[in-house]
C-alpha positions as a LaTeX table, in Angstrom:
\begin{tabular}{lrrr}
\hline
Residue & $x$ (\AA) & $y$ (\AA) & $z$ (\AA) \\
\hline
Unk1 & $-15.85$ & 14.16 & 18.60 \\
Unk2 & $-17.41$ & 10.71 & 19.81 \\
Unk3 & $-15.04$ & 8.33 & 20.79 \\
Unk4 & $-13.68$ & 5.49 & 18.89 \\
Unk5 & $-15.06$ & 3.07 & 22.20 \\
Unk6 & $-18.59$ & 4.71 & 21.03 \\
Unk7 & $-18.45$ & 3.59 & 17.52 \\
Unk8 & $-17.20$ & 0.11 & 17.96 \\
Unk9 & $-20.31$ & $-0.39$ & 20.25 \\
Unk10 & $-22.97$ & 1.09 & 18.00 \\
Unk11 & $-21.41$ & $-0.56$ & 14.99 \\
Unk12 & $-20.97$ & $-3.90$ & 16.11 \\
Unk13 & $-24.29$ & $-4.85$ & 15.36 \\
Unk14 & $-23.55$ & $-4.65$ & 11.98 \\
Unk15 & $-20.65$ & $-6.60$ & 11.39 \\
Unk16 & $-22.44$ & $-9.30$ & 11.33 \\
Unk17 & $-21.81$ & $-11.49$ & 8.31 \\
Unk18 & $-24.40$ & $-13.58$ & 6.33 \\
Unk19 & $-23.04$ & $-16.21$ & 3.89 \\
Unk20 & $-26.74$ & $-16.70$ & 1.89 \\
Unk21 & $-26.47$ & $-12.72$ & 1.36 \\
Unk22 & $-23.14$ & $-13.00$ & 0.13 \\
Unk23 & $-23.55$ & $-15.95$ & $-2.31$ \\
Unk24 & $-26.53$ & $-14.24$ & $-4.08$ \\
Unk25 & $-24.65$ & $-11.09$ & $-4.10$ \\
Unk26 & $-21.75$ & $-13.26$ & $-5.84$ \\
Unk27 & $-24.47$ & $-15.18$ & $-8.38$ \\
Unk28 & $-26.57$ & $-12.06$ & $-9.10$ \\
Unk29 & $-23.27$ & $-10.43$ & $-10.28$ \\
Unk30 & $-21.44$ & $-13.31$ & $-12.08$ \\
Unk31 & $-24.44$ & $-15.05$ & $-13.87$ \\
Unk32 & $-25.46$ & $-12.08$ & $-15.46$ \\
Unk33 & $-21.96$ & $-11.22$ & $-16.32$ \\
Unk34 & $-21.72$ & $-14.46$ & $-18.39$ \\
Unk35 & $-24.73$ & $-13.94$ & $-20.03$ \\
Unk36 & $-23.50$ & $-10.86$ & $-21.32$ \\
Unk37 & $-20.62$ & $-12.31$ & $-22.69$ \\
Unk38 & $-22.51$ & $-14.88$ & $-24.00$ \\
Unk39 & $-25.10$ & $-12.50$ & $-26.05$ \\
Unk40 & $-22.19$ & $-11.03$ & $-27.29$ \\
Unk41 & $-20.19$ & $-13.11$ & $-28.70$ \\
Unk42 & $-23.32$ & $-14.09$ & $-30.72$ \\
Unk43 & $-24.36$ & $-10.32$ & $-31.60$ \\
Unk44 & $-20.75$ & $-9.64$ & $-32.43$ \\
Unk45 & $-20.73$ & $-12.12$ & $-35.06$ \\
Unk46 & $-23.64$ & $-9.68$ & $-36.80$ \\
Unk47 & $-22.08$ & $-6.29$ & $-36.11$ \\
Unk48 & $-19.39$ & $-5.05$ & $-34.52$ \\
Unk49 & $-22.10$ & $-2.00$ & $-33.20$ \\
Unk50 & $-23.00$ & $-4.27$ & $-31.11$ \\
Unk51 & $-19.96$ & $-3.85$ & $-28.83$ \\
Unk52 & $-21.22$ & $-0.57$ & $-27.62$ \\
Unk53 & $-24.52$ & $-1.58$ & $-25.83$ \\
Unk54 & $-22.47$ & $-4.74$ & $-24.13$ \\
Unk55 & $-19.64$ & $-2.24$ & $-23.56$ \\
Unk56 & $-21.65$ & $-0.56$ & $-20.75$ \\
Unk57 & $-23.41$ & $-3.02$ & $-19.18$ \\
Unk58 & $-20.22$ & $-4.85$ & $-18.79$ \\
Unk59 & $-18.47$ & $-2.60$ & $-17.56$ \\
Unk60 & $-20.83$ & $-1.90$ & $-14.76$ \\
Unk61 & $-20.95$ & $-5.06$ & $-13.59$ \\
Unk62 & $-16.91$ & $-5.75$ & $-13.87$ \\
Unk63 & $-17.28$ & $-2.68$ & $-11.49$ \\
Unk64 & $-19.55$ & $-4.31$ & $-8.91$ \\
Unk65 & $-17.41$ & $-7.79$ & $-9.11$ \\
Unk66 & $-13.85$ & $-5.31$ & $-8.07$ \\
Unk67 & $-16.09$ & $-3.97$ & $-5.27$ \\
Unk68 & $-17.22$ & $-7.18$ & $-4.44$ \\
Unk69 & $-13.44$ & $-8.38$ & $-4.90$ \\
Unk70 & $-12.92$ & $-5.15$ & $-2.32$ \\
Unk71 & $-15.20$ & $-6.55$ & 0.56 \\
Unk72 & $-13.32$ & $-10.00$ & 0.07 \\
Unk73 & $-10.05$ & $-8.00$ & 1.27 \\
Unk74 & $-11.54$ & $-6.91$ & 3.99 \\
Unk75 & $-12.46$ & $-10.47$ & 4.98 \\
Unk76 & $-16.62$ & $-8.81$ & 5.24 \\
Unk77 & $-17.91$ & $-10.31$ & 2.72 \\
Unk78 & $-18.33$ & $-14.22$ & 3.63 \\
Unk79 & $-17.91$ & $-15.43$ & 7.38 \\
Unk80 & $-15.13$ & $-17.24$ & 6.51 \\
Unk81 & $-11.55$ & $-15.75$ & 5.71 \\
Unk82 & $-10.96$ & $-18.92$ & 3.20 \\
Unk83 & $-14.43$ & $-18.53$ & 1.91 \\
Unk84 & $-13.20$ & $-14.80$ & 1.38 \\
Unk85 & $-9.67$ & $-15.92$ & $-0.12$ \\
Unk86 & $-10.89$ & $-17.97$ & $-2.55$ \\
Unk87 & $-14.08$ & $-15.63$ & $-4.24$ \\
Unk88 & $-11.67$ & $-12.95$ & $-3.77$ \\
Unk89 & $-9.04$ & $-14.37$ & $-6.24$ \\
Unk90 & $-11.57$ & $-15.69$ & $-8.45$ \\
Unk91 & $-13.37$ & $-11.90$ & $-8.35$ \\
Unk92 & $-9.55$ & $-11.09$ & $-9.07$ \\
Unk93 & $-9.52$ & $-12.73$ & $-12.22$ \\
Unk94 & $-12.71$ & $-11.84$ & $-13.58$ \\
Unk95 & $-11.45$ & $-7.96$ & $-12.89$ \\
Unk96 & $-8.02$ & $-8.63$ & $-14.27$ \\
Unk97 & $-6.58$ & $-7.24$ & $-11.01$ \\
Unk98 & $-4.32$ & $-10.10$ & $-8.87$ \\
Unk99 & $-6.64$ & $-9.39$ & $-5.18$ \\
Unk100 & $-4.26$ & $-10.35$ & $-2.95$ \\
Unk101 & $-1.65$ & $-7.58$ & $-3.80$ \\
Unk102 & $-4.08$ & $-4.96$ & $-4.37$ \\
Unk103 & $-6.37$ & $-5.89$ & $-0.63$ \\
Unk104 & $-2.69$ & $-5.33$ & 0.49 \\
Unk105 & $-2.22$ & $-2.25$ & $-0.45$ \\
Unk106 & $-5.32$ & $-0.99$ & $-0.41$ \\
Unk107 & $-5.08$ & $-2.10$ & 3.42 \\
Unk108 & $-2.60$ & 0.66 & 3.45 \\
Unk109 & $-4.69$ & 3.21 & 2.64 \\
Unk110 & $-7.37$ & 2.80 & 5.46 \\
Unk111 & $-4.15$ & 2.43 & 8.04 \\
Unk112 & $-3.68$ & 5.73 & 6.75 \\
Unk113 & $-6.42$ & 7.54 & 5.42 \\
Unk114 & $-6.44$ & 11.27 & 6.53 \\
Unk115 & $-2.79$ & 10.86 & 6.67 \\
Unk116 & $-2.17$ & 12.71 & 3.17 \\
Unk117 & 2.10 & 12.93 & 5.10 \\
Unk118 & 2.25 & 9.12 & 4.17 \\
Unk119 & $-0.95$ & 8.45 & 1.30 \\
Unk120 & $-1.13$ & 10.88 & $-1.18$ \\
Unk121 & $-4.21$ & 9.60 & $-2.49$ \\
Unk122 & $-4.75$ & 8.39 & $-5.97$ \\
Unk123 & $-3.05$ & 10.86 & $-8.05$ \\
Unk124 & $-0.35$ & 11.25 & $-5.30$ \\
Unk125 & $-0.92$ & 14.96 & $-4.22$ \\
Unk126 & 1.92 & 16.96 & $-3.16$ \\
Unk127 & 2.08 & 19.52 & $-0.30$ \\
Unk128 & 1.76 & 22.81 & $-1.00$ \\
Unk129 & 5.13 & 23.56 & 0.10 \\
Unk130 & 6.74 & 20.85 & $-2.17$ \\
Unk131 & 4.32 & 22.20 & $-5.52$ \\
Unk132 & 6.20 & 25.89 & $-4.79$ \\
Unk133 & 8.95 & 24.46 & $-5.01$ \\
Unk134 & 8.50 & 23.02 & $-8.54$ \\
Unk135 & 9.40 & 24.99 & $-11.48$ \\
Unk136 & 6.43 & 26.76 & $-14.40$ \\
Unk137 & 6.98 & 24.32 & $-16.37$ \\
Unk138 & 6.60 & 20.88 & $-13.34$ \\
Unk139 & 3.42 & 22.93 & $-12.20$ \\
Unk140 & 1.86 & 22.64 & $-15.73$ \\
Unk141 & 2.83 & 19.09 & $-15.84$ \\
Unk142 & 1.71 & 18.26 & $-12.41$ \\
Unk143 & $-2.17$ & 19.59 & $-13.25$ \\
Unk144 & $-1.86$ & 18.20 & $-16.67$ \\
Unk145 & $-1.50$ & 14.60 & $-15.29$ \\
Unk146 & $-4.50$ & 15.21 & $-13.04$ \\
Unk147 & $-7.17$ & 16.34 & $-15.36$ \\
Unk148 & $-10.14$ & 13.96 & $-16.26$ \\
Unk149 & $-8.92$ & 13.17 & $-19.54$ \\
Unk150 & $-6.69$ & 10.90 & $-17.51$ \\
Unk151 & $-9.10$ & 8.67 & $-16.55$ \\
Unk152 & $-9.01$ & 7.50 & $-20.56$ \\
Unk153 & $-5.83$ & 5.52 & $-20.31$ \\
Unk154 & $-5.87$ & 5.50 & $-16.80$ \\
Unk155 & $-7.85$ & 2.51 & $-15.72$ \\
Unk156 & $-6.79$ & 0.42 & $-18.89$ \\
Unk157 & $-2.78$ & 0.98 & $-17.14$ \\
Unk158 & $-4.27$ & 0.83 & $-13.64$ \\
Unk159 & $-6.16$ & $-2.66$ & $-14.58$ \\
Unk160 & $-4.72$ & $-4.66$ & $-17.59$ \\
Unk161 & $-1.55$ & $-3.25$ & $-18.09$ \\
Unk162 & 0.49 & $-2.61$ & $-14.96$ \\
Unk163 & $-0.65$ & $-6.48$ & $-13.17$ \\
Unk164 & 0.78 & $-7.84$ & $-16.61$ \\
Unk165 & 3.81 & $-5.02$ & $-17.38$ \\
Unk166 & 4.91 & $-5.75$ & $-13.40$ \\
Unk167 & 4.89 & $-9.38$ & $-13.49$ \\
Unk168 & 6.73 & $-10.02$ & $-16.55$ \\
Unk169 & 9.48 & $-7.10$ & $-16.13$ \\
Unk170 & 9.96 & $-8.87$ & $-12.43$ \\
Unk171 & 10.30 & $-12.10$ & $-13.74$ \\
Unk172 & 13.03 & $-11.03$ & $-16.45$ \\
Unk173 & 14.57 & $-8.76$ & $-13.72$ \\
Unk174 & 14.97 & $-12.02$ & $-11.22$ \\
Unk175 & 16.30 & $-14.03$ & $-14.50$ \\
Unk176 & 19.06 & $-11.59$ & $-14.91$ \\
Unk177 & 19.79 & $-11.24$ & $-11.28$ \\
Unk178 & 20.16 & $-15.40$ & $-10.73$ \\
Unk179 & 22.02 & $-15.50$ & $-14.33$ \\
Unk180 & 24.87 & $-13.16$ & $-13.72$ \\
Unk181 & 26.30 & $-14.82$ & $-10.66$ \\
Unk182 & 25.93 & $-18.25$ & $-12.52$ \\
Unk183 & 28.53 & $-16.81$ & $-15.02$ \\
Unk184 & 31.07 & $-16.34$ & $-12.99$ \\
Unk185 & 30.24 & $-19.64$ & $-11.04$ \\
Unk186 & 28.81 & $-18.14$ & $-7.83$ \\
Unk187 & 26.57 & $-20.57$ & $-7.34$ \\
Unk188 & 25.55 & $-19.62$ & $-3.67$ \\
Unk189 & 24.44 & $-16.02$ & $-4.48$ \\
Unk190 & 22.34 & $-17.01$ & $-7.68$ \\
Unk191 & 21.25 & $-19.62$ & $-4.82$ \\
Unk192 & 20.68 & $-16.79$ & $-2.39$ \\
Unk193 & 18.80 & $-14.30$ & $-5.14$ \\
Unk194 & 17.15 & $-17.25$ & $-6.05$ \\
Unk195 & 15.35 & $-17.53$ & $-2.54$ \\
Unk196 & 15.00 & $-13.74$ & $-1.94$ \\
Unk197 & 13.15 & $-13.56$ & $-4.87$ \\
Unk198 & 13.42 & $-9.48$ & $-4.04$ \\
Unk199 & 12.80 & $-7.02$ & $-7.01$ \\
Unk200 & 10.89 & $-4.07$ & $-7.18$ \\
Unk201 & 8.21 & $-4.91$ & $-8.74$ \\
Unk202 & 6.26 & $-6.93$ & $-5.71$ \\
Unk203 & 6.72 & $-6.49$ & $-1.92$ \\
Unk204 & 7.78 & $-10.17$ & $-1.19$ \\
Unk205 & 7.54 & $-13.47$ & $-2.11$ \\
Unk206 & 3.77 & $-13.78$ & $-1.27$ \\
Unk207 & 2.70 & $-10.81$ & $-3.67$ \\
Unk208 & 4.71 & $-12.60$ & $-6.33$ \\
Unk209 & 2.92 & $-15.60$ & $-6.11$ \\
Unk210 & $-0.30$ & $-14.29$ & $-5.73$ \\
Unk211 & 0.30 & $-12.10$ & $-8.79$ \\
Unk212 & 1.45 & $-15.01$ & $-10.83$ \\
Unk213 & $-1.22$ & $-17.11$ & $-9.59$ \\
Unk214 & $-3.87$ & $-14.41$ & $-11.57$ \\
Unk215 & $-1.75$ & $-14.42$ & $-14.58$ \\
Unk216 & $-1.64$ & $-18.50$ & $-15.16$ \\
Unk217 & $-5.18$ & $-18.25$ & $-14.74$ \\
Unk218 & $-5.93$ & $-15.15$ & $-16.67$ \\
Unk219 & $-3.51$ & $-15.42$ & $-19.65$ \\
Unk220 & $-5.01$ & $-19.33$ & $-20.67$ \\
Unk221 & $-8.45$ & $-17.40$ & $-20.38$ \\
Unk222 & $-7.54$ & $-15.10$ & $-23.23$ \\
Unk223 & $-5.78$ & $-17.55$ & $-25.12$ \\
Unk224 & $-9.14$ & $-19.78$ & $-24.97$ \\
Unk225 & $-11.60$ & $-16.92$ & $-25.93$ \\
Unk226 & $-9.45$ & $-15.81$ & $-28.66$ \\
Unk227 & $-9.13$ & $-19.65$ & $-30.52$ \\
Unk228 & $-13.10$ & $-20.30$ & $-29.76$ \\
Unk229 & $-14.56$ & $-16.64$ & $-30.78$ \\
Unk230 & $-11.90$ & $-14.56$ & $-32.61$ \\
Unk231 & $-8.88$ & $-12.36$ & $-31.06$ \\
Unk232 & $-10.38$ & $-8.97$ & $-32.38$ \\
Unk233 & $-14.52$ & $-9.89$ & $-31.39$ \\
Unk234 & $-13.16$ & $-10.97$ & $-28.15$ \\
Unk235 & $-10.10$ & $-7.82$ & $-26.82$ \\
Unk236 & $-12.60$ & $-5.51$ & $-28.58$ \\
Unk237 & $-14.75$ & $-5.89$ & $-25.80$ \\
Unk238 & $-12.88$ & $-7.34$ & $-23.01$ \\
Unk239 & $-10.04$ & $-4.14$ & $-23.04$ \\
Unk240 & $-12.79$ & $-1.78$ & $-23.54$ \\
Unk241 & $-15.11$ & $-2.93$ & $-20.83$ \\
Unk242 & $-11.74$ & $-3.86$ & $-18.26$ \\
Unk243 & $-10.29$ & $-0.12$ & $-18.72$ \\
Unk244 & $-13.57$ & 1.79 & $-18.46$ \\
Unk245 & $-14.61$ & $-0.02$ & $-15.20$ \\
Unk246 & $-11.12$ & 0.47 & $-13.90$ \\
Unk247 & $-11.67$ & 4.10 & $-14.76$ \\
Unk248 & $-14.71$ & 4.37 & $-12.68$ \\
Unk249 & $-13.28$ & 2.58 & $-10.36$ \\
Unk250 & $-10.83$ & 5.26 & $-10.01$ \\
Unk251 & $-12.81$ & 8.31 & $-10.34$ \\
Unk252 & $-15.08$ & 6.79 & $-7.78$ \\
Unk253 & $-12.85$ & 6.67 & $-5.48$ \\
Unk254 & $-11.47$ & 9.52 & $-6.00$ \\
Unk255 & $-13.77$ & 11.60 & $-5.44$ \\
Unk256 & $-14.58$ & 9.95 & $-1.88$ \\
Unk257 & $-11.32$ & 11.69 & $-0.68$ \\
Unk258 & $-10.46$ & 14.88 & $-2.52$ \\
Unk259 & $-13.70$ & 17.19 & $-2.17$ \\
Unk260 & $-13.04$ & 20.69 & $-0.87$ \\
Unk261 & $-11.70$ & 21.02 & 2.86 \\
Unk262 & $-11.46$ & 17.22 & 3.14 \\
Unk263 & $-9.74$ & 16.63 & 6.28 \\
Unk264 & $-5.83$ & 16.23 & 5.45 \\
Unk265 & $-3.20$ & 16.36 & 7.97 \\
Unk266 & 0.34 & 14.97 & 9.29 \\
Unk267 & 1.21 & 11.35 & 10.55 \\
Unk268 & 2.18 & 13.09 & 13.75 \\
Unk269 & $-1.86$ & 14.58 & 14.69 \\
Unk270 & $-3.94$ & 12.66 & 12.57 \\
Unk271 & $-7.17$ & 10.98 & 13.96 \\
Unk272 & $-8.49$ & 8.19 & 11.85 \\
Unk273 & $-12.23$ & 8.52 & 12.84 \\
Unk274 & $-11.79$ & 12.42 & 12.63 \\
Unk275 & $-10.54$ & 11.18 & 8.78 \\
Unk276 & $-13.18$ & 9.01 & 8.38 \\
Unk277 & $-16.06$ & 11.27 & 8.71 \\
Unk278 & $-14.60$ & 15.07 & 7.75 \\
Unk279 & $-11.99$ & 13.01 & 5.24 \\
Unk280 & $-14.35$ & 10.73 & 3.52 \\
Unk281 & $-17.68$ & 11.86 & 1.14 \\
Unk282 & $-21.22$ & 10.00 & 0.86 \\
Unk283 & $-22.31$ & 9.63 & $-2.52$ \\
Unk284 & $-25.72$ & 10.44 & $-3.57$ \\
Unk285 & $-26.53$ & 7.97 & $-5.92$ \\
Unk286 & $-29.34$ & 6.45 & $-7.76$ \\
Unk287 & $-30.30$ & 3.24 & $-6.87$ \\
Unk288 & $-29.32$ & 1.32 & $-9.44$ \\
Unk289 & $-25.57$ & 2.87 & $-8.93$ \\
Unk290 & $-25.43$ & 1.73 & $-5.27$ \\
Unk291 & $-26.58$ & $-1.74$ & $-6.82$ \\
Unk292 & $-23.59$ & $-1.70$ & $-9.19$ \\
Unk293 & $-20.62$ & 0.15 & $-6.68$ \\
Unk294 & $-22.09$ & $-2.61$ & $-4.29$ \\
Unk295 & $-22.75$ & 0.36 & $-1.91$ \\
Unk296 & $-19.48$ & 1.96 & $-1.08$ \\
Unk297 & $-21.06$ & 5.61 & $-1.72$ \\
Unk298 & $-21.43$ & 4.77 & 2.12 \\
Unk299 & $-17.85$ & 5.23 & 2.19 \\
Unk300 & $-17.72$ & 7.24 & 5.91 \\
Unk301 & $-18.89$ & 4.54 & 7.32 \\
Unk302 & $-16.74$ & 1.89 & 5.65 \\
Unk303 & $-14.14$ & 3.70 & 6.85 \\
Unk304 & $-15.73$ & 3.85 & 10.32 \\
Unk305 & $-15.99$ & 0.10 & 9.79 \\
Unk306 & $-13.94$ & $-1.93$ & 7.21 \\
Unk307 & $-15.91$ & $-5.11$ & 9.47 \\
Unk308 & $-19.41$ & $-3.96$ & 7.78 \\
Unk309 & $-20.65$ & $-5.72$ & 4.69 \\
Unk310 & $-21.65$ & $-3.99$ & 1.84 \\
Unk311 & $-25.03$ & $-5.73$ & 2.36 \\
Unk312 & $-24.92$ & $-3.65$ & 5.54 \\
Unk313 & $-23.77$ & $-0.36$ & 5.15 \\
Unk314 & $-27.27$ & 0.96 & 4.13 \\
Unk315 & $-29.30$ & 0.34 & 6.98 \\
Unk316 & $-26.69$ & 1.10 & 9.11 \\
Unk317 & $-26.14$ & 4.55 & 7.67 \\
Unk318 & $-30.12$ & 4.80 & 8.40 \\
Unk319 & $-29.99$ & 4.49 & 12.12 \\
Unk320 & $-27.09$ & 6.68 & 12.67 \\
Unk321 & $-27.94$ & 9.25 & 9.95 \\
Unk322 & $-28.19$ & 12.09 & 12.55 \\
Unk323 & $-24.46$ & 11.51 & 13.24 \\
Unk324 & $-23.50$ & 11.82 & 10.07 \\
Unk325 & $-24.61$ & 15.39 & 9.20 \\
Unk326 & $-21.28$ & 17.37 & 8.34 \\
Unk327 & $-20.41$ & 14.28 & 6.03 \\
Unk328 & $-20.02$ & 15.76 & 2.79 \\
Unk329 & $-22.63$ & 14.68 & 0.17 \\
Unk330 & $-21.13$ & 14.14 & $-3.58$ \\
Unk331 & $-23.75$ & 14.10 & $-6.40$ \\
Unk332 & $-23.22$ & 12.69 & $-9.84$ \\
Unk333 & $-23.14$ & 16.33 & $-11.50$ \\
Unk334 & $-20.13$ & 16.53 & $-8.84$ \\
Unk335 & $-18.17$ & 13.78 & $-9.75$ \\
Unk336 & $-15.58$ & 15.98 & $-11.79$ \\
Unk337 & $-15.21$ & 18.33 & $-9.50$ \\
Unk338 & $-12.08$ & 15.74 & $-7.01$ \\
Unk339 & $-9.61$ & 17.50 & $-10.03$ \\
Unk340 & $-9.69$ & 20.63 & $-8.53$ \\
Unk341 & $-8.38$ & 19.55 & $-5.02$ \\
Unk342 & $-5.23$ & 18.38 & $-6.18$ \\
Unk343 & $-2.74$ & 20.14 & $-3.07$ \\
Unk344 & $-2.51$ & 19.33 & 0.52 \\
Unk345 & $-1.97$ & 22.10 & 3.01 \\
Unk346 & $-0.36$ & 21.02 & 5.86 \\
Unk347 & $-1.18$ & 24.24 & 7.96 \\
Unk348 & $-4.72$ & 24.37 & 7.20 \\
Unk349 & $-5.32$ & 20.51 & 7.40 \\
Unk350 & $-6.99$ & 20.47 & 4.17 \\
Unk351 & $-6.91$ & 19.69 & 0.57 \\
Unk352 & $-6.43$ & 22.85 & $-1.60$ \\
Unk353 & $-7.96$ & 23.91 & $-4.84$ \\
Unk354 & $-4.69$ & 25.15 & $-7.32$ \\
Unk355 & $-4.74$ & 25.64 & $-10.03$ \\
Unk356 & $-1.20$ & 25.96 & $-12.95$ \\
Unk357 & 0.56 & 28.85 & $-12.71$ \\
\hline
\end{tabular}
């Protein structure tokens, strides 16, 4: 196993950031995104058919900006961390998905990717041990809610409805907390609540701002769409096109993790390089796909990496393609297959192929 002293040095050279690379990567999404939306909303006014074409397309490119909105997370997008802050959050709103919150959390799962102890990966796989434990009828449950039919409603909850469902539960939740002191006159815990601003639905004061932020922006958005073009020709496409990315989003990610004997341990032994490269897949993807998932099928090395650009990944994968041998290779006919690796087996450091009992 090289040493993580060995891949900091060969990698370095690649970390470099380039903000003329980065603004045409941001125009050559966007401005084609509007015009999109813009032939639309003229075609719709023909035929509703006409969703379907626009539908794809769309969706594509929503998927590019949340990749895009990705690198921004990372701060390896633009030189700049503000420059990074603010395309983020405006990449945030485009994708319906507050960026702050999710860079946050998805800043958790590189601290502990190969970790499956602490991350149990997008459709939270349990241990072997813990799925004996369940009963027949859990088991069946537990595969049902991790077959690809979930993907459907999946990345419409994932996207549009949890961001909106959290924020306005947690609002309501805080209202009730700060009221019921104020009727019985405690004014210094409603006070108190009032500056915790602690619920379960965020992780902090920051999170809740940064969510709300997307919302005030979003929401008007919607409202402004609806009143110029019509409610139905506008959510017809805009839900459609927002779920389906967010779905693959999802299985796209997915499958760069659970792929048979992908490296899965304990907190206690695991090695996040050993993670990166026996834990992580390289997807083998046509070239307009890499254009579109901004090229994180190079996801061993992102992980190697989260410094690298998207821009960069490529060549860098290139030069030190020799090294990367044993990294498993995921082809599109493939893509399916992360639902059969849905247990972690803590003896065998590896994810497990089950199936209901």
């Amino acid at each position: 196993m090289l040493t993580p002293a060995f891949w900091r040095k060969k990698l370095k050279p690649y970390t470099r950031k380039s903000n003329s690379l980065a603004t045409w990567q941001i125009l050559s999404t966007i401005v084609p995104f509007v015009l999109l939306w813009a032939g639309y909303l003229y075609c719709v006014q023909i035929s509703y058919w006409f969703v379907f074409p626009f539908l794809i397309l769309i969706s594509f490119f929503i998927l590019r900006m949340f990749v895009l909105m990705h690198d921004c997370g990372h701060n390896s997008l633009f030189k700049s961390q503000r420059a990074n802050h603010i395309v983020g959050f405006l990449l945030g709103v485009l994708t319906a998905m507050p960026q702050f919150v999710w860079s946050k959390n998805h800043a958790f799962h590189h601290k502990t990717n190969g970790d499956w102890e602490k991350y149990g990966g997008v459709f939270n796989i349990m241990s072997t041990e813990e799925y004996s434990k369940l009963t027949n009828k859990e088991q069946r449950k537990y595969w049902l809610l991790r077959q690809p039919a979930i993907l459907i409603p999946g990345g419409f909850l994932y996207v549009l409805f949890n961001p909106r469902f959290n924020w306005i539960l947690g609002n309501l939740t805080m209202l009730a907390k700060i009221l019921r002191p104020l009727l019985t006159l405690n004014i210094s815990k409603a006070v108190q609540t009032a500056k915790k601003w602690e619920t379960k639905y965020w992780k902090g004061k920051q999170d809740y701002l940064h969510m709300t932020y997307n919302n005030l922006v979003l929401i008007p958005i919607w409202i402004i769409m609806c009143m110029l073009f019509g409610t139905t020709e506008f959510f017809l496409l805009y839900v459609a096109s927002v779920s389906l990315a967010g779905s693959l989003g999802i299985l796209t990610f997915a499958v760069q993790h659970n792929f048979e004997d992908a490296y899965a341990t304990d907190t206690a032994q695991v090695n996040h390089y050993r993670a990166a490269l026996e834990g992580t897949s390289f997807l083998i993807l046509p070239k307009v796909l890499n254009w579109f998932t901004a090229d994180i099928a190079y996801h061993h090395l992102h992980h190697l990496s989260t410094a690298i650009p998207n821009y960069r990944l490529a060549a860098c994968h290139r030069e030190f393609e020799h090294l990367f041998v044993d990294v498993k290779r995921v082809h599109l006919h493939e893509l399916l297959s992360t639902f059969r690796y849905q247990l972690w087996d803590p003896n065998e450091k590896k994810l497990f192929e089950g199936a209901p009992s």
